[in-house]
C-alpha positions as CSV (number, residue, x, y, z in Angstrom):
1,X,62.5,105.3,128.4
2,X,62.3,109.1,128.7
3,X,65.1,111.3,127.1
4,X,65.9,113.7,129.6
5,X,67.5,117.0,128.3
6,X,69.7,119.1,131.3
7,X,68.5,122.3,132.1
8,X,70.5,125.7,131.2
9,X,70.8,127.8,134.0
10,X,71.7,131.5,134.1
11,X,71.4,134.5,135.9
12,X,70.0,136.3,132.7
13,X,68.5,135.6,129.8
14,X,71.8,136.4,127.9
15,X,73.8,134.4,130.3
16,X,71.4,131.4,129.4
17,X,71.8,131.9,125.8
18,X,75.8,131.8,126.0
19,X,75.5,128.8,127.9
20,X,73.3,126.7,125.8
21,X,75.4,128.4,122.8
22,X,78.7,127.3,124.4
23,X,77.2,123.5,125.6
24,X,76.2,123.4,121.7
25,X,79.8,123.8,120.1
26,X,81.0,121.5,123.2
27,X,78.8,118.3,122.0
28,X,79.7,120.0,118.5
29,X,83.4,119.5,119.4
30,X,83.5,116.1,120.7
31,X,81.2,114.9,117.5
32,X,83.9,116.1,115.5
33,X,86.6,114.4,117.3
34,X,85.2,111.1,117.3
35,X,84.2,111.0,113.4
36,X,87.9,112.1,112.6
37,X,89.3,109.3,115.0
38,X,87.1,107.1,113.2
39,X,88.5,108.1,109.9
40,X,91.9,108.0,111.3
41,X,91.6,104.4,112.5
42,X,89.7,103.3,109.3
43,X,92.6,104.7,107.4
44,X,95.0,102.4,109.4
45,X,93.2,99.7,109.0
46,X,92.7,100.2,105.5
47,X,96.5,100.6,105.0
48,X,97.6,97.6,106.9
49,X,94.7,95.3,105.4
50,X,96.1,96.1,102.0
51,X,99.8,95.4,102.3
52,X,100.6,92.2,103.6
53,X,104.5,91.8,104.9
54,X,105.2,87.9,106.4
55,X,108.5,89.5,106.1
56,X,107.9,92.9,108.5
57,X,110.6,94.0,106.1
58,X,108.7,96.8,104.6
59,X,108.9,100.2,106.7
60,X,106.1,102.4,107.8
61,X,107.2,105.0,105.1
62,X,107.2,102.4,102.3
63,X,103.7,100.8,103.5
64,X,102.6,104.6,104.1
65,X,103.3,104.8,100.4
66,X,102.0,101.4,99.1
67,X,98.7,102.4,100.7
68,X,98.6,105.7,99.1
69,X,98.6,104.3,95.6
70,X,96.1,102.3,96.6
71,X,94.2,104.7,97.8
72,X,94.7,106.9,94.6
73,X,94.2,104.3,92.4
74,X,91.1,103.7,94.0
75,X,90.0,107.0,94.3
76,X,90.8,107.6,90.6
77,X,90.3,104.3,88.3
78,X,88.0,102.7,91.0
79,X,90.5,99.7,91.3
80,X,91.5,97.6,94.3
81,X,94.7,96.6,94.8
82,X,96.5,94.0,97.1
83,X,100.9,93.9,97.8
84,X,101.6,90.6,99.5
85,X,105.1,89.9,100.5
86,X,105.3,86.2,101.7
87,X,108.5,84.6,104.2
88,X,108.2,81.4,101.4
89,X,106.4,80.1,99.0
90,X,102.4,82.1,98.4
91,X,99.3,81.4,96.2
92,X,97.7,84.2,94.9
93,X,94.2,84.6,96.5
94,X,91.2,84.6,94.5
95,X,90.7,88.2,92.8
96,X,87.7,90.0,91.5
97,X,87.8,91.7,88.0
98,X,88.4,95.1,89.6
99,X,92.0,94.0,91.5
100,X,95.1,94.4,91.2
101,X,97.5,92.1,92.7
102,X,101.3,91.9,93.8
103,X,102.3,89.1,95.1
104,X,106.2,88.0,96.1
105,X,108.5,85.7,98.4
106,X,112.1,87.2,98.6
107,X,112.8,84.0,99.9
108,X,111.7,81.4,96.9
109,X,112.2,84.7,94.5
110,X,108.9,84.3,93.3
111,X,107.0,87.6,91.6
112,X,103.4,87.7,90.4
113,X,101.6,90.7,89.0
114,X,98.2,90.1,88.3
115,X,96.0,93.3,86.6
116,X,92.4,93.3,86.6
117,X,90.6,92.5,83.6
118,X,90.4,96.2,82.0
119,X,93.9,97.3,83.1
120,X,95.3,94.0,81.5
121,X,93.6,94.9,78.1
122,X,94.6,98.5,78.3
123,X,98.2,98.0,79.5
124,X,99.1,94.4,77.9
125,X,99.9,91.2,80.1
126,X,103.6,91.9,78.8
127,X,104.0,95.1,80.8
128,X,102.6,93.1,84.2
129,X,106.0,90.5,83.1
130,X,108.2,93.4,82.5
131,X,107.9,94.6,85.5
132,X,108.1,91.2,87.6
133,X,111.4,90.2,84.9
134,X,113.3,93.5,84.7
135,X,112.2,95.1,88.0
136,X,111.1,92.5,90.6
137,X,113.1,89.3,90.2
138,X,116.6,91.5,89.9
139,X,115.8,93.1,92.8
140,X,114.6,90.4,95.1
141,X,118.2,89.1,94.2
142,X,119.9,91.8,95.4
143,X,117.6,92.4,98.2
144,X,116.3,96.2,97.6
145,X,112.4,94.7,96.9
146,X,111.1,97.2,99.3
147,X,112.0,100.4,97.2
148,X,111.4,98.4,93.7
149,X,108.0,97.5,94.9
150,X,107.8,101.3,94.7
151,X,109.3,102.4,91.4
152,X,106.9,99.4,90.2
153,X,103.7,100.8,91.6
154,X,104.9,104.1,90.3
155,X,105.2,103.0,86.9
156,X,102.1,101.5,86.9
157,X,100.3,104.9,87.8
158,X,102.6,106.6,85.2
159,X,101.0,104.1,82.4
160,X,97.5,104.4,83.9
161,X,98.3,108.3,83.5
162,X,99.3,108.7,80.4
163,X,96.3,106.3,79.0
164,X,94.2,108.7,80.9
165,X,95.7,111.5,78.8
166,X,95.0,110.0,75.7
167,X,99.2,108.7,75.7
168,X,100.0,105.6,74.3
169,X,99.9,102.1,76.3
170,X,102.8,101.0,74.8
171,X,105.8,103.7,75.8
């Protein structure tokens, strides 16, 4: 199979150069467009892989944020992270060392936080229960999950944080 190139055509020299300039940044143009469609879609696809919502009670603002901490805390502590919100009863999937893991049924009021192996050591397995205890369960009860989920994801950044700034674990 032979690659055939089009021709350039011009009245000039000059007129030729302009054209093969401006057929350039054309094919230039429309690279560009595709690989930031590509990133757009990935992006989507990212963000809806990662929150899970039996319930489709979780709005596109609140999964737009629940994919953003994800995304940070990947970005910054190299961490995967998983919100599940299940119509009835759920088991929690198997996780690797390096995942982080919410997991809740507003219907059976089940909550479970599950840090990855490091972030359990640094943190404490008693901050994962505080924050099903005094922030999930309450507010599964009185049915504003959605904006706990959150307050809850933005505490755990806030901990992660102040680790990172030498803080202690334990505030």
């Amino acid at each position: 199979m032979k690659l055939s190139i089009p021709r350039v055509h011009g009245a000039t020299p000059r007129e030729k150069l302009l054209r093969s300039l401006a057929l350039v940044l054309v094919f230039a143009a429309v690279v560009w467009g595709f690989m930031k469609n590509n990133e757009r879609v990935i992006e989507v696809l990212n963000r809806d892989s990662a929150v899970y919502d039996e319930t489709k009670t979780l709005d596109k603002e609140q999964r737009k944020f629940i994919a953003s901490f994800m995304r940070a805390l990947k970005d910054e502590y190299g961490l995967a992270s998983q919100v599940q919100v299940f119509g009835g009863e759920f088991v929690v999937p198997d996780l690797d060392a390096k995942t982080l893991y919410i997991g809740l049924s507003p219907v059976t009021g089940e909550v479970r936080i599950v840090f990855p192996t490091l972030m359990r050591q640094a943190l404490g397995e008693e901050f994962a229960e505080k924050l099903a205890t005094e922030h999930l369960q309450p507010a599964l009860r009185e049915g504003d999950w959605p904006q706990e989920i959150e307050i809850v994801l933005a505490l755990i950044y806030k901990k992660l944080e102040n680790l990172d700034k030498g803080g202690n674990a334990g505030e």
